[in-house]
N, C-alpha and C positions, 0 to 999 in steps of 0.2 A: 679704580680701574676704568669706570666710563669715561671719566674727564681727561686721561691719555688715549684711549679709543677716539674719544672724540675731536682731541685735540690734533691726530693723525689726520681724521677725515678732513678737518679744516683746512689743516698745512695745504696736502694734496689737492683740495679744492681751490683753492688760492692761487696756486703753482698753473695747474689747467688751465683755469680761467685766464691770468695777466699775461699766458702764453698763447690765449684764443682758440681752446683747444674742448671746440663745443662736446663731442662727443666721447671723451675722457671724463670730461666733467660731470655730463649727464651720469655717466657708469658710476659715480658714486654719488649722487640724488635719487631720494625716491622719494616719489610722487605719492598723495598731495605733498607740497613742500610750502611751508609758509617763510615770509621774511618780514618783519619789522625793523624799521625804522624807528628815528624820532618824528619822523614826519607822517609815517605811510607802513598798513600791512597790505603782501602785496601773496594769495595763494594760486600758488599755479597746481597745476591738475594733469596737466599733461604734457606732451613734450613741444609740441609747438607753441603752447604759454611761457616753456621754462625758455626753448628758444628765443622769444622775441625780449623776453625779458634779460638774459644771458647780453646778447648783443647790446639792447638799449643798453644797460650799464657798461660794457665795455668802452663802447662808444665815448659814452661821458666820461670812463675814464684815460682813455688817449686824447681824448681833448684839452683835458688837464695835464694830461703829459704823466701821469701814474707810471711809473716805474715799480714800485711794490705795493704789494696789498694784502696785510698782516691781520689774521684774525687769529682772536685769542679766546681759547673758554671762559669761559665764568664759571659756567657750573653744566652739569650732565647726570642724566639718569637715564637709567633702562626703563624702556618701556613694556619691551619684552626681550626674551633671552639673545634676538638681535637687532631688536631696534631700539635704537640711542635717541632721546632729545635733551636739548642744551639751549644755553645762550651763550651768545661770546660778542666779542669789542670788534669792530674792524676801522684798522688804522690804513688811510691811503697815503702813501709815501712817492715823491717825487725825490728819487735816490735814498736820502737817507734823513728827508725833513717832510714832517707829514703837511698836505696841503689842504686839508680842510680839518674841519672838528672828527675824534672821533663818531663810529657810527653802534648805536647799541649799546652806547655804557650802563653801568647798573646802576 
């Protein structure tokens, strides 16, 4: 059940996001929120870190011309009877061919 819990939040997260829709998005983060990369973990704390951060990647991804942005669970557990933590894949898609590697594979 966490791993569709979680996989709802993603969707929804995703959707916000590629439609620039900072404060939609924030309503389903909560702070601290961590992100790992292959490259880079990046914890934001509060909402002007999650903002700046929010944009910076939008940014990079309209510059690539991103059209979708597919994130997928891996895996999920409760942490308590309402906080969920996970990892998942995210694929960037320029229409329907993804334009970089994915991002977080296991």
């Amino acid at each position: 059940m966490a791993i569709q819990i979680f996989q709802k939040r993603l969707d929804d997260a995703s959707r916000t996001f590629i439609a620039s829709q900072f404060n939609a998005y924030r309503s389903l983060v909560q702070l601290p929120i961590e992100m790992t990369s292959d490259h880079s973990t990046i914890v934001m704390t509060n909402d002007t870190m999650l903002r700046q951060v929010f944009y910076q990647y939008l940014n990079l991804l309209k510059s690539q011309r991103a059209t979708d942005l597919i994130r997928t669970a891996l895996n999920a557990t409760y942490l308590s009877d309402d906080v969920i933590t996970g990892n998942y894949q995210t694929d960037i898609l320029r229409q329907s061919t993804r334009i970089m590697p994915p991002i977080g594979r296991a």
